[in-house]
Biopython code that builds the backbone (N, CA, C, O; Angstrom):
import numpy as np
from Bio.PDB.StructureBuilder import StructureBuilder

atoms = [
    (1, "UNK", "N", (62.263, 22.713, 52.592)),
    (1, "UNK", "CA", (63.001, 23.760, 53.281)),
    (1, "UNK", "C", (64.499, 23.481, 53.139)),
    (1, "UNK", "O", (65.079, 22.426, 53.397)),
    (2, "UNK", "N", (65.032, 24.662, 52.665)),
    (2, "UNK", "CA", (66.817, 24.425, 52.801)),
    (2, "UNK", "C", (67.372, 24.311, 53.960)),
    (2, "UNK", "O", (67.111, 24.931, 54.991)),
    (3, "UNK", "N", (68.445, 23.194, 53.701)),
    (3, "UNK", "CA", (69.201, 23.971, 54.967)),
    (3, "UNK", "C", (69.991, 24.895, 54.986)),
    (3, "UNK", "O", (70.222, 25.427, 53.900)),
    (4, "UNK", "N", (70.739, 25.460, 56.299)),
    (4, "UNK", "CA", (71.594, 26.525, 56.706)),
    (4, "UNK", "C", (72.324, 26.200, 55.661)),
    (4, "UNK", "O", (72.136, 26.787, 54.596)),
    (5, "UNK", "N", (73.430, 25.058, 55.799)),
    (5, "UNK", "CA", (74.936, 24.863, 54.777)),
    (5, "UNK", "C", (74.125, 25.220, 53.115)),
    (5, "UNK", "O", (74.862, 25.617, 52.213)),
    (6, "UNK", "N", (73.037, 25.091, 52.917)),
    (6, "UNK", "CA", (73.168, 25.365, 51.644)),
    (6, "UNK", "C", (72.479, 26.495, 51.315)),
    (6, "UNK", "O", (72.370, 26.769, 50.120)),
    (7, "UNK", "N", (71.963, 27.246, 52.190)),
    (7, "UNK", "CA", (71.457, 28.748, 52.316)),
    (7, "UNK", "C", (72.531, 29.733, 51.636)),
    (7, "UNK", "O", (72.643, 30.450, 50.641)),
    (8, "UNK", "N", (73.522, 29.189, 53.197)),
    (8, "UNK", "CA", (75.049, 29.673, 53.159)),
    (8, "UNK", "C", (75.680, 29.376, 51.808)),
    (8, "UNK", "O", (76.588, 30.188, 51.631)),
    (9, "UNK", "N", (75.556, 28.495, 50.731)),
    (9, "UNK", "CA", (76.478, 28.051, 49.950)),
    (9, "UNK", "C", (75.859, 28.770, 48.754)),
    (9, "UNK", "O", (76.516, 28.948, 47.727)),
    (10, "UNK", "N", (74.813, 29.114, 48.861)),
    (10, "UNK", "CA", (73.931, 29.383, 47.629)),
    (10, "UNK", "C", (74.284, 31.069, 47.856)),
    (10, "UNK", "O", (74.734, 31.786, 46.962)),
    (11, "UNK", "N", (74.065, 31.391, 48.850)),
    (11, "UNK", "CA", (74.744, 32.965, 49.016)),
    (11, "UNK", "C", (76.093, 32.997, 48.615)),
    (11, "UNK", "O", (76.500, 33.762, 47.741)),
    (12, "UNK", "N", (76.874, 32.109, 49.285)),
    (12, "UNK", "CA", (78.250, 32.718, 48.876)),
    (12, "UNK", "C", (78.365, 32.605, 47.103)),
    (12, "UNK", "O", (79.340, 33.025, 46.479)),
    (13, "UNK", "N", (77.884, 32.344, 46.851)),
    (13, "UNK", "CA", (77.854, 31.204, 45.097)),
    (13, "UNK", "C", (77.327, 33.022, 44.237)),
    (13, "UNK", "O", (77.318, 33.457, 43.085)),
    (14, "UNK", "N", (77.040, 33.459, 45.334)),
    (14, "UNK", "CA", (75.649, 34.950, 44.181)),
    (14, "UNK", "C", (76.948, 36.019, 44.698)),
    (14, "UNK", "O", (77.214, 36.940, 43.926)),
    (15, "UNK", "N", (77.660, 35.916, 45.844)),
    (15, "UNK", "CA", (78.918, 37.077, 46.294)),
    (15, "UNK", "C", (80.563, 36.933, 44.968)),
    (15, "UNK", "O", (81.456, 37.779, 44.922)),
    (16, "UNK", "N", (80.506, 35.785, 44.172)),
    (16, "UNK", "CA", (81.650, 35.574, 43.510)),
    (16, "UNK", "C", (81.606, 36.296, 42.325)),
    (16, "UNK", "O", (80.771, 36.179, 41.429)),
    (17, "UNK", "N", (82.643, 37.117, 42.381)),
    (17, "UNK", "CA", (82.865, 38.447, 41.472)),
    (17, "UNK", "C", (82.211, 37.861, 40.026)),
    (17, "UNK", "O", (82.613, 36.761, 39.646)),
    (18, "UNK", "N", (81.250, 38.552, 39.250)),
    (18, "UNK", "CA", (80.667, 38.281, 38.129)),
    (18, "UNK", "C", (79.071, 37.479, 38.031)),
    (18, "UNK", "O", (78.274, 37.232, 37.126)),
    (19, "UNK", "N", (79.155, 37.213, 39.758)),
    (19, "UNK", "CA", (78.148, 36.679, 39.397)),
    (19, "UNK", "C", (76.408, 37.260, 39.579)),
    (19, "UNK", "O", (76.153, 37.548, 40.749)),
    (20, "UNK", "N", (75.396, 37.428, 38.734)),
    (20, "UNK", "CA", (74.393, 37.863, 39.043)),
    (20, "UNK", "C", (73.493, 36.747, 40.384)),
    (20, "UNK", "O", (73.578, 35.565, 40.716)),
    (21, "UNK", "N", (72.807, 37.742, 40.750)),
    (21, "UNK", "CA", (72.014, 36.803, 41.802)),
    (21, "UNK", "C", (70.960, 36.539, 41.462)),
    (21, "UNK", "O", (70.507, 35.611, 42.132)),
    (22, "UNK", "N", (70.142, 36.988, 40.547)),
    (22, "UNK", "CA", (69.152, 36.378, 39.660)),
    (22, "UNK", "C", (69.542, 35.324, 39.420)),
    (22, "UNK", "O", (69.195, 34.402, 40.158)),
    (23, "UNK", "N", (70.559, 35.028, 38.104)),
    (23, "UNK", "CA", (71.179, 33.781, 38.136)),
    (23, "UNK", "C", (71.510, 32.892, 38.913)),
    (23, "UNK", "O", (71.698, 31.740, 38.524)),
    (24, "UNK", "N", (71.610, 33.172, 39.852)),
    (24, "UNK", "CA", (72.329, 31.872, 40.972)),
    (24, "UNK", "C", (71.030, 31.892, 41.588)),
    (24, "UNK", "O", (71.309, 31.273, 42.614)),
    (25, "UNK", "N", (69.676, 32.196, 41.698)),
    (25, "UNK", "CA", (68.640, 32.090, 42.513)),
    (25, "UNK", "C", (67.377, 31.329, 41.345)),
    (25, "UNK", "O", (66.270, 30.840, 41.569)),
    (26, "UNK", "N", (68.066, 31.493, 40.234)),
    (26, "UNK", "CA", (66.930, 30.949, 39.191)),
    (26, "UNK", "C", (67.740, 29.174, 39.114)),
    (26, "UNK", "O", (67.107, 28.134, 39.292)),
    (27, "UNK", "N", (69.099, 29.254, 38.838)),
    (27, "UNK", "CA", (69.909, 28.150, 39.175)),
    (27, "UNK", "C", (69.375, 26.782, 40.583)),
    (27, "UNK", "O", (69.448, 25.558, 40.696)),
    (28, "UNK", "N", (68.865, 27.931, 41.397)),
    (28, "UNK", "CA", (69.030, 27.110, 42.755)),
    (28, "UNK", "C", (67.279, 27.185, 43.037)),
    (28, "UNK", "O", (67.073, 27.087, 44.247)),
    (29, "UNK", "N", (66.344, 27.291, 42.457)),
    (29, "UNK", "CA", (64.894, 27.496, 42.064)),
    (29, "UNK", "C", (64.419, 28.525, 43.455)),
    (29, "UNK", "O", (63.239, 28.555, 43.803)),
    (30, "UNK", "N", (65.263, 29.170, 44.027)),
    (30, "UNK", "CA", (64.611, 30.275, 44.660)),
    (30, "UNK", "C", (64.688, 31.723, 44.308)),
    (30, "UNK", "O", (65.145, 31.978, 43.194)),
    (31, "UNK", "N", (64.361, 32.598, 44.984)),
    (31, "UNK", "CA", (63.682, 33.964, 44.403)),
    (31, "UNK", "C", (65.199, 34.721, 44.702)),
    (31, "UNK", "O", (66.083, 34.328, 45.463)),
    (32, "UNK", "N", (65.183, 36.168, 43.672)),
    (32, "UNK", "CA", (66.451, 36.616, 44.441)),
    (32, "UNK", "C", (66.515, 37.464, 45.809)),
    (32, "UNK", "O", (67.451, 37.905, 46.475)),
    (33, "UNK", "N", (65.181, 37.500, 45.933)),
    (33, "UNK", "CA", (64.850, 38.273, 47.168)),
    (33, "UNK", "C", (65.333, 37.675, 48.581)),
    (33, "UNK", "O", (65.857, 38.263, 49.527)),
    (34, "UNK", "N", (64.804, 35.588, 48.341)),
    (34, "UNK", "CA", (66.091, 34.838, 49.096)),
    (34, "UNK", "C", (67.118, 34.928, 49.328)),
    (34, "UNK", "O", (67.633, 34.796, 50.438)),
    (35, "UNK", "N", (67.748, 35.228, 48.097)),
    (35, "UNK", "CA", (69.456, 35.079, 48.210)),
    (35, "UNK", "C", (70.182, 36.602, 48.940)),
    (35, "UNK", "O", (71.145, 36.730, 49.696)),
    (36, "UNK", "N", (69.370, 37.485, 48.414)),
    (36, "UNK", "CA", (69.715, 38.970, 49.077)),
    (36, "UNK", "C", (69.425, 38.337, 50.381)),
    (36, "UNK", "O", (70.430, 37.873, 50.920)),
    (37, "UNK", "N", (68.506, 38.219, 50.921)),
    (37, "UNK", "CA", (68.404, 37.726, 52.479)),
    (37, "UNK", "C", (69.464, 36.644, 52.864)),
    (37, "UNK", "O", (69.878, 36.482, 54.012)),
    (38, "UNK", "N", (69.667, 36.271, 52.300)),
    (38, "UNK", "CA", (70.556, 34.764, 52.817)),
    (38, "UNK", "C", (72.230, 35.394, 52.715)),
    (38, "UNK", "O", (73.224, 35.068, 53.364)),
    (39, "UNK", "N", (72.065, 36.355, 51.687)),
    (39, "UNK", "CA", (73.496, 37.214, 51.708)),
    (39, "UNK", "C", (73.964, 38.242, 52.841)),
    (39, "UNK", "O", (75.116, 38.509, 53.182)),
    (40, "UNK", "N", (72.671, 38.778, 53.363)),
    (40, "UNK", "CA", (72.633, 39.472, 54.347)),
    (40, "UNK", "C", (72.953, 38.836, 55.694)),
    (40, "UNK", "O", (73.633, 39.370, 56.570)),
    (41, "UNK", "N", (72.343, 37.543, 55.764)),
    (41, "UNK", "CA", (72.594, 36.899, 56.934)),
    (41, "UNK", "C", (73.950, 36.454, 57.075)),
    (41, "UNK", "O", (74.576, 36.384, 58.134)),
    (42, "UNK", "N", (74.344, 36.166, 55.960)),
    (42, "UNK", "CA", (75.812, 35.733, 55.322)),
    (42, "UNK", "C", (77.090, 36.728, 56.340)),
    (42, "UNK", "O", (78.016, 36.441, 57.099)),
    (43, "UNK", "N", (76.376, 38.169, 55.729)),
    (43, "UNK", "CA", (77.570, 38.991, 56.064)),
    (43, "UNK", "C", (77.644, 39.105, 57.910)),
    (43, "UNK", "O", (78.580, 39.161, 58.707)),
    (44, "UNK", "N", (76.332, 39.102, 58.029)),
    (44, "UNK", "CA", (76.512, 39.681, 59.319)),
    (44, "UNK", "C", (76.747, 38.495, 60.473)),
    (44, "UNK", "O", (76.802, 38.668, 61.690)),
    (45, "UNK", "N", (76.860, 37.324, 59.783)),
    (45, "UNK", "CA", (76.908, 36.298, 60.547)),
    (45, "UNK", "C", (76.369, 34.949, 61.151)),
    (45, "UNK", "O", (76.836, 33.975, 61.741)),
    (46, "UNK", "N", (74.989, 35.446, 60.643)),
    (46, "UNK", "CA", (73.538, 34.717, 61.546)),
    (46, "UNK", "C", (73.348, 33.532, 60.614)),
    (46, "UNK", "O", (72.450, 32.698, 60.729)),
    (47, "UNK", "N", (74.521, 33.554, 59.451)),
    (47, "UNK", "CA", (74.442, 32.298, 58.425)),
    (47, "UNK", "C", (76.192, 31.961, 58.417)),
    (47, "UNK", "O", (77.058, 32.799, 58.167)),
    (48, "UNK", "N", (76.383, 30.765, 58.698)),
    (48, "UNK", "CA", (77.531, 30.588, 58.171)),
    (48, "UNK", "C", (77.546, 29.428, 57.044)),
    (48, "UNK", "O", (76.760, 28.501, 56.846)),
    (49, "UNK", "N", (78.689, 29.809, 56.402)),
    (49, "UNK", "CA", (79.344, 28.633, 55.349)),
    (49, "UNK", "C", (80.265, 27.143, 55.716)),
    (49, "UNK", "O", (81.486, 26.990, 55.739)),
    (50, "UNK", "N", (79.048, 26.051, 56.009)),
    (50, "UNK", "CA", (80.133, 25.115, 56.970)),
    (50, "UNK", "C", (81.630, 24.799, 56.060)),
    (50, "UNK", "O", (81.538, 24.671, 54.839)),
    (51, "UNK", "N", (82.840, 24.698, 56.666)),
    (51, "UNK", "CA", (84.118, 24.816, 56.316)),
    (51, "UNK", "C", (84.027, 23.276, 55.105)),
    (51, "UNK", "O", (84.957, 23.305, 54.299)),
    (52, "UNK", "N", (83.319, 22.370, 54.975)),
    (52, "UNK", "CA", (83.456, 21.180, 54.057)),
    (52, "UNK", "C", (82.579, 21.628, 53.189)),
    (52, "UNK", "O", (82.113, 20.765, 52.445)),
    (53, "UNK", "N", (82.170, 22.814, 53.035)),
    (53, "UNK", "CA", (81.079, 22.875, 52.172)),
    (53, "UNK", "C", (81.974, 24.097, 50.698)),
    (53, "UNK", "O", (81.653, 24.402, 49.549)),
    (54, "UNK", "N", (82.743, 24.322, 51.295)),
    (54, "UNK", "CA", (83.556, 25.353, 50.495)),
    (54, "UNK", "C", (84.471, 24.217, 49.428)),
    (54, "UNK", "O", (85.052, 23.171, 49.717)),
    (55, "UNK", "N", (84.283, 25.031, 47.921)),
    (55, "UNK", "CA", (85.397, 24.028, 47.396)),
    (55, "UNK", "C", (86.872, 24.657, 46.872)),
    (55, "UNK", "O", (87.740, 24.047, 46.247)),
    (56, "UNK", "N", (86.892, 26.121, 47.337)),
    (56, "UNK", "CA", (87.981, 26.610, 47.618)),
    (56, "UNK", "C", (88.366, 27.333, 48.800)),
    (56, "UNK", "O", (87.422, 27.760, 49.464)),
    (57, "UNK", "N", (89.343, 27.535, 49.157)),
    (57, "UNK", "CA", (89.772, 28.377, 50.238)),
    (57, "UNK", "C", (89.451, 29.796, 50.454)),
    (57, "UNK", "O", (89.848, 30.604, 49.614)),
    (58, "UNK", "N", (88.840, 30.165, 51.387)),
    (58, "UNK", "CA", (87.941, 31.193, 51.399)),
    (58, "UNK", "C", (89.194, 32.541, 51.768)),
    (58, "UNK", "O", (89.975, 32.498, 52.718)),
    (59, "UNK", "N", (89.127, 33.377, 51.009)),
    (59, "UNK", "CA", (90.015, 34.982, 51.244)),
    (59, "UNK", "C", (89.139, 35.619, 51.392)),
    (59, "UNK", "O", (88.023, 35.259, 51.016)),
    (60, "UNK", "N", (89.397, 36.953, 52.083)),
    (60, "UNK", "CA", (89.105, 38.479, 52.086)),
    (60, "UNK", "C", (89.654, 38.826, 51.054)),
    (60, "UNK", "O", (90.783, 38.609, 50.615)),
    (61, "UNK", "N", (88.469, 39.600, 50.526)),
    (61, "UNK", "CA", (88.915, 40.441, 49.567)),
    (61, "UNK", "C", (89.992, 41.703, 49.535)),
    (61, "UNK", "O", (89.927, 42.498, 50.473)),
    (62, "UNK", "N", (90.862, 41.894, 48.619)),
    (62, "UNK", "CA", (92.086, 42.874, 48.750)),
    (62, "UNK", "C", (92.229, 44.239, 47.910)),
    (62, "UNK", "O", (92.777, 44.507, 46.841)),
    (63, "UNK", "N", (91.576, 44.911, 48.757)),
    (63, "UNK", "CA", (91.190, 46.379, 47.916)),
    (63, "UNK", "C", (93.032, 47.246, 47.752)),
    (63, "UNK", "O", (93.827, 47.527, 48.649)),
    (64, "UNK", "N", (93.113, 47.387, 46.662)),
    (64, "UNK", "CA", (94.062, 48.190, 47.524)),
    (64, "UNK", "C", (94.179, 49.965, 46.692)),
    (64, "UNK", "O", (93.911, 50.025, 45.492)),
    (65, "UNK", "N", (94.501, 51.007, 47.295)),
    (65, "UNK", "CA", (93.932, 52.240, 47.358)),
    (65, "UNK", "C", (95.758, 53.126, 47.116)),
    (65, "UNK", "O", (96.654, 53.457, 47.893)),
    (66, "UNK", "N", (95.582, 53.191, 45.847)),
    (66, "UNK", "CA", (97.072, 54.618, 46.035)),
    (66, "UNK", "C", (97.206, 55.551, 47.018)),
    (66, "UNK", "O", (96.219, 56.213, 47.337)),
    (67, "UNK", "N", (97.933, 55.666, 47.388)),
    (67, "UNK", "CA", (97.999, 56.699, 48.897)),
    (67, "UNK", "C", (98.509, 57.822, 47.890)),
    (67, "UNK", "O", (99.435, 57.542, 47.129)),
    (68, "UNK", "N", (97.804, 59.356, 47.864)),
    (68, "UNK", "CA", (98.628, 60.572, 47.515)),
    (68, "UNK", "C", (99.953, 60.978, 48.230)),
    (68, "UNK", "O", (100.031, 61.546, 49.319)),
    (69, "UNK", "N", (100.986, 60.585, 47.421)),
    (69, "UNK", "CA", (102.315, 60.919, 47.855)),
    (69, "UNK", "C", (102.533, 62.142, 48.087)),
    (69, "UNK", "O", (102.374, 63.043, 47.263)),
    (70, "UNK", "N", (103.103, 62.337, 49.792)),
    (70, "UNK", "CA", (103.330, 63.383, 50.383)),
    (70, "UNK", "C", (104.692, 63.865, 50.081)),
    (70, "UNK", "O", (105.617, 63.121, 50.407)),
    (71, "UNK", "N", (104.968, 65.007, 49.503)),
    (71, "UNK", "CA", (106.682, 65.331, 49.328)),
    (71, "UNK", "C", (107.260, 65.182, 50.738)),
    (71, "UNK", "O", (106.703, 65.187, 51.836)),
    (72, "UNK", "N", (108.553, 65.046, 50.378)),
    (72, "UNK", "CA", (109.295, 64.719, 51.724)),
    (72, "UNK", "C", (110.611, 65.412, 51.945)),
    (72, "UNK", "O", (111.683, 65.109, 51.421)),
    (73, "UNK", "N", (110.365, 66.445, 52.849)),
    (73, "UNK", "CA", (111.187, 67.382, 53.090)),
    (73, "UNK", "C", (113.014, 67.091, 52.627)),
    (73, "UNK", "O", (113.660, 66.129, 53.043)),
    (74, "UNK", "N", (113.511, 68.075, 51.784)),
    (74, "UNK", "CA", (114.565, 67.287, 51.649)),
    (74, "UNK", "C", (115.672, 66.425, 52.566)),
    (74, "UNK", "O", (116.463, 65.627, 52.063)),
    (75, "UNK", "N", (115.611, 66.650, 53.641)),
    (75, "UNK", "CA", (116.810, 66.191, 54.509)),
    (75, "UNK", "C", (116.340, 64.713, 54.817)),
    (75, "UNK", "O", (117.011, 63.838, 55.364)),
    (76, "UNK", "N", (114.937, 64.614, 54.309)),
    (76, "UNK", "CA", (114.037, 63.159, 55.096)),
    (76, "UNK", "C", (114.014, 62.285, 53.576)),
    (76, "UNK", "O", (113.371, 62.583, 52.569)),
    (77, "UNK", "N", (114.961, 61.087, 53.788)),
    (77, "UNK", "CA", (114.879, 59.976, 52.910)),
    (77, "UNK", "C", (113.804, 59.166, 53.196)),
    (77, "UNK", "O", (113.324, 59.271, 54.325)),
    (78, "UNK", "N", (113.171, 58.137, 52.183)),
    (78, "UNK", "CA", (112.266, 57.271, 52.016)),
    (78, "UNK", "C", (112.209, 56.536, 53.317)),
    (78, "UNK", "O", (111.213, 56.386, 54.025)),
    (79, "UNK", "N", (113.771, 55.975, 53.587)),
    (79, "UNK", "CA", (114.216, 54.568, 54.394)),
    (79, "UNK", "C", (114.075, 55.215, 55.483)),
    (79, "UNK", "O", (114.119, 54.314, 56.320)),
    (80, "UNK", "N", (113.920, 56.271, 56.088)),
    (80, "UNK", "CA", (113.620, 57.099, 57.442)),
    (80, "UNK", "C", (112.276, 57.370, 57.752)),
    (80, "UNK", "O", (111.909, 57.652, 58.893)),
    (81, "UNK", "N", (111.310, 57.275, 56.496)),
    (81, "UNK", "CA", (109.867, 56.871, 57.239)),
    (81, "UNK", "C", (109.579, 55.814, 57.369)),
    (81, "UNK", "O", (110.129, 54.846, 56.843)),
    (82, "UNK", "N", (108.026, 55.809, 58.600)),
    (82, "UNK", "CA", (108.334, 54.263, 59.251)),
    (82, "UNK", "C", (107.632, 53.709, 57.902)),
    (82, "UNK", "O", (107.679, 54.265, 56.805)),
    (83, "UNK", "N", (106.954, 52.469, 58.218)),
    (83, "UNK", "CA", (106.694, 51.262, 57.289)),
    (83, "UNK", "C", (105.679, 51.605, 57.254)),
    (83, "UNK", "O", (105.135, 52.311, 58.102)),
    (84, "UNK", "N", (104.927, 50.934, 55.688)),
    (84, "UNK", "CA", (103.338, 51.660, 55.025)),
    (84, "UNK", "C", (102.332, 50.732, 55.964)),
    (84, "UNK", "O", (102.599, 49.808, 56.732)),
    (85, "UNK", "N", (101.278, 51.242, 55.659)),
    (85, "UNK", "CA", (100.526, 50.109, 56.240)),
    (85, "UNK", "C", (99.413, 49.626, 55.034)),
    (85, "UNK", "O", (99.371, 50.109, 53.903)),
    (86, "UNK", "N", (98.373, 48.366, 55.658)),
    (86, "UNK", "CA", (97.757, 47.991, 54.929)),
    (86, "UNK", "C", (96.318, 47.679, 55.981)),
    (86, "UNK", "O", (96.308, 47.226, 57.126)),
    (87, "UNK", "N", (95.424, 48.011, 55.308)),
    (87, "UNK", "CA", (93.839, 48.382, 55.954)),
    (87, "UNK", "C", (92.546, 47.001, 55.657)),
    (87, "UNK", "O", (91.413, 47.194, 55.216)),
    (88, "UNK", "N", (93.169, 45.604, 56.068)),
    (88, "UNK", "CA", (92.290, 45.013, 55.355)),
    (88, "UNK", "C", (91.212, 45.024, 56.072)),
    (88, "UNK", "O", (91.172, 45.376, 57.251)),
    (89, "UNK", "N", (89.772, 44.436, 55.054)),
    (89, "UNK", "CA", (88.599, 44.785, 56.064)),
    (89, "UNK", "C", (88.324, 43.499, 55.959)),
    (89, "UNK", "O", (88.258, 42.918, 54.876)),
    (90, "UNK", "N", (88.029, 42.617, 57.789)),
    (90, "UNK", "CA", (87.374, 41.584, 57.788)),
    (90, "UNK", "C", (86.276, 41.569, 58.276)),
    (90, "UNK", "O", (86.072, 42.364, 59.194)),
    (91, "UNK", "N", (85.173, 40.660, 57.841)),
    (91, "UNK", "CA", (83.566, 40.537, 58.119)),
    (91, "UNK", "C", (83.081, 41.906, 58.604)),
    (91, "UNK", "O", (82.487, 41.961, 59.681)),
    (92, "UNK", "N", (83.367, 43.402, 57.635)),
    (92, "UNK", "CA", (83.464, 44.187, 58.558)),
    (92, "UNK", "C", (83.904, 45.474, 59.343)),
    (92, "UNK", "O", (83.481, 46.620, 59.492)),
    (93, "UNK", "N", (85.352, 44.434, 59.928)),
    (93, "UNK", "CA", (86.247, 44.928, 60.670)),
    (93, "UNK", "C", (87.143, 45.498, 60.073)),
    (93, "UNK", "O", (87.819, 44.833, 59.287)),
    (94, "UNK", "N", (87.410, 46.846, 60.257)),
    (94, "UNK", "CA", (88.889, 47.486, 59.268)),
    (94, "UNK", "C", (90.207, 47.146, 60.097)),
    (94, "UNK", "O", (89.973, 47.492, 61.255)),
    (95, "UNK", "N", (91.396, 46.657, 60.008)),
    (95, "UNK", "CA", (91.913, 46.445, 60.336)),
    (95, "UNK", "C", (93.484, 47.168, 60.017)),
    (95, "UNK", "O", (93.956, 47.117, 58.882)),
    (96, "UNK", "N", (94.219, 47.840, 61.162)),
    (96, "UNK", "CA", (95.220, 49.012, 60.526)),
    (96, "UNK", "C", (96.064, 48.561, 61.217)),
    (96, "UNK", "O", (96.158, 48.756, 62.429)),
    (97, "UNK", "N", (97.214, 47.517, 60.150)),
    (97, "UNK", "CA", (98.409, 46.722, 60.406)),
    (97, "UNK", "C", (99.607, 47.678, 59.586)),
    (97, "UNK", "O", (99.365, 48.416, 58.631)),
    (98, "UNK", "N", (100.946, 47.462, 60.216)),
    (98, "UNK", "CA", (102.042, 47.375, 58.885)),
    (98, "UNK", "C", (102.034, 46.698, 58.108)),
    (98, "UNK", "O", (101.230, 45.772, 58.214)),
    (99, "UNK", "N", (102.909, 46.755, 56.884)),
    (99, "UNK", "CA", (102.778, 46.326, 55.734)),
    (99, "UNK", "C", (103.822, 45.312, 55.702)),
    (99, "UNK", "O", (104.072, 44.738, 54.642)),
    (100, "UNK", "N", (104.640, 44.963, 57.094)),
    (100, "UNK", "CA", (105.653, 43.869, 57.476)),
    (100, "UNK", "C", (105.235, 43.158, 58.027)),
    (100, "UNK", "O", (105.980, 42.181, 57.964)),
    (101, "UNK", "N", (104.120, 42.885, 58.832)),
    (101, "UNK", "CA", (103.312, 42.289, 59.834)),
    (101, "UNK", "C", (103.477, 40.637, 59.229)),
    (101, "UNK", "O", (103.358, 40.126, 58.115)),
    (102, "UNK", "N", (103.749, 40.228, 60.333)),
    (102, "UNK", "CA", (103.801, 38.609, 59.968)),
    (102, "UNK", "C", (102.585, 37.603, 59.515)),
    (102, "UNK", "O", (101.674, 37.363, 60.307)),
    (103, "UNK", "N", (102.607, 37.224, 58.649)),
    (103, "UNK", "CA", (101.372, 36.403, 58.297)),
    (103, "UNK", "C", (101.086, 35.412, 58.868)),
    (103, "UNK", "O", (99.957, 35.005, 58.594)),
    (104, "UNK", "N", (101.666, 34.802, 59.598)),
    (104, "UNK", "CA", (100.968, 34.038, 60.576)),
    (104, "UNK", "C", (100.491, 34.837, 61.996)),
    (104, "UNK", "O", (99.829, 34.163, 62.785)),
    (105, "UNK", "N", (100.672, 35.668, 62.209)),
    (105, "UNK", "CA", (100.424, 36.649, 63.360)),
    (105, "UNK", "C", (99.282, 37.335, 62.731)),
    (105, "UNK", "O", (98.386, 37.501, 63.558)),
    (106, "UNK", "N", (99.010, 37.767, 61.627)),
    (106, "UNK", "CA", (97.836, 38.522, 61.035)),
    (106, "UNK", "C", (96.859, 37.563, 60.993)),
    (106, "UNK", "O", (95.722, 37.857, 61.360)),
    (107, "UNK", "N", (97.235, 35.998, 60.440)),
    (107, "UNK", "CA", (96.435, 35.265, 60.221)),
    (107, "UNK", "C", (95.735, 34.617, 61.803)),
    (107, "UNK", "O", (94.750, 33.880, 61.759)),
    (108, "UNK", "N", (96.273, 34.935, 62.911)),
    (108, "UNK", "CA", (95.639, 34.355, 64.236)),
    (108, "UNK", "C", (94.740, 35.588, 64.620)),
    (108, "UNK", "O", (93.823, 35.248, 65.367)),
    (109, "UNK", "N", (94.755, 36.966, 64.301)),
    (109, "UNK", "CA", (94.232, 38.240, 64.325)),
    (109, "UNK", "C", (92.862, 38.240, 63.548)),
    (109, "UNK", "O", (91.896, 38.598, 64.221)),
    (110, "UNK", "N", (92.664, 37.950, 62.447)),
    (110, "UNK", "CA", (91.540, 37.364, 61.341)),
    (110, "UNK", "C", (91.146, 36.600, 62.166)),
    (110, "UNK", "O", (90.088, 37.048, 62.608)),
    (111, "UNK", "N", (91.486, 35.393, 62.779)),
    (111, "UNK", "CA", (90.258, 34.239, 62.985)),
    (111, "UNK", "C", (89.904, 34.407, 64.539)),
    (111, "UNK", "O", (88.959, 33.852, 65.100)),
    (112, "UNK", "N", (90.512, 34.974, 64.929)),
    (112, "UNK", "CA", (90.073, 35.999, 66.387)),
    (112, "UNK", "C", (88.735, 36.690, 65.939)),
    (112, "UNK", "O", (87.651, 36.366, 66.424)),
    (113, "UNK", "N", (88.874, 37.613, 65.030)),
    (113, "UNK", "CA", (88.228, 38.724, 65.232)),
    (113, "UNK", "C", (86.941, 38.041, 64.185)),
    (113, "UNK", "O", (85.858, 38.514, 64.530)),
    (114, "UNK", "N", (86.828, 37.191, 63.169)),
    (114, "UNK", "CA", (85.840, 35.918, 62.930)),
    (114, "UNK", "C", (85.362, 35.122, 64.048)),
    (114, "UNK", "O", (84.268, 34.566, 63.948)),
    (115, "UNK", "N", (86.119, 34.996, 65.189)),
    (115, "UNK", "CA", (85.671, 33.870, 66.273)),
    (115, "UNK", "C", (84.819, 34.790, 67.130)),
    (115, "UNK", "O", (83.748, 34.379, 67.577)),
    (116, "UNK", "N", (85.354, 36.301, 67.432)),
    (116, "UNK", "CA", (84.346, 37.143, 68.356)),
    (116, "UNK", "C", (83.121, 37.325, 67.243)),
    (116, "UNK", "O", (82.502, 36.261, 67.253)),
    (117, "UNK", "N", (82.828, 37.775, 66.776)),
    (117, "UNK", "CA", (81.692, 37.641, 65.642)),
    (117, "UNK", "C", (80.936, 37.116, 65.435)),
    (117, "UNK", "O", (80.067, 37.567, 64.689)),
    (118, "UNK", "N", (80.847, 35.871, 65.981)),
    (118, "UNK", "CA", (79.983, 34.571, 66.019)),
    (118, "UNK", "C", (78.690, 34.531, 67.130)),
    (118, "UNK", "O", (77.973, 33.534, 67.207)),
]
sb = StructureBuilder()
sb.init_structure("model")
sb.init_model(0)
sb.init_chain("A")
sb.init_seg("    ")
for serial, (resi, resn, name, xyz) in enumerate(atoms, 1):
    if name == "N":
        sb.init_residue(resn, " ", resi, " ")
    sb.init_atom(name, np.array(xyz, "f"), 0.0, 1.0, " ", f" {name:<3s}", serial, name[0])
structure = sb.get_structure()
């Protein structure tokens, strides 16, 4: 029987862009029907990835989406609308910050909203 940390490690290992989960489940001699399950548990929580078990630093992924530019009445300059924003999604959670927002202030906001989640 596996354990959790390597349930968790073997899922995150099948989530890294390119990778098939066949492959990483034939790799790790279980089925991919495991790893879909173990990915599932992954997302929603009921599995975590212990923090020494990672051998890089774990990000959210960064979608980012052209906004259709709205004309802007002539009398209204750029520097007179407020600041853009940015929509990241954690475990989840969509999150609708400015696009000035301090990164250490965003970054205590993320592990908040990871810590309620648990």
């Amino acid at each position: 029987m596996r354990s959790e940390a390597e349930r968790a490690r073997i899922a995150a290992e099948s989530l890294v862009p390119g990778a098939k989960v066949a492959d990483v489940a034939r790799r790790h001699g279980a089925t991919r029907w495991q790893v879909y399950d173990w990915c599932r548990k992954l997302r929603s929580g009921d599995l975590a990835v212990p923090a020494e078990a990672l051998r890089e630093p774990a990000f959210a992924a960064l979608v980012v989406e052209q906004p259709n530019p709205t004309p802007l009445p002539d009398h209204v300059s750029r520097s007179e609308t407020r600041p853009s924003r940015v929509e990241p999604v954690v475990d989840g959670v969509v999150l609708r910050v400015r696009s000035d927002i301090d990164a250490d202030h965003l970054t205590r906001v993320i592990r908040a909203i990871r810590a309620a989640l648990r």
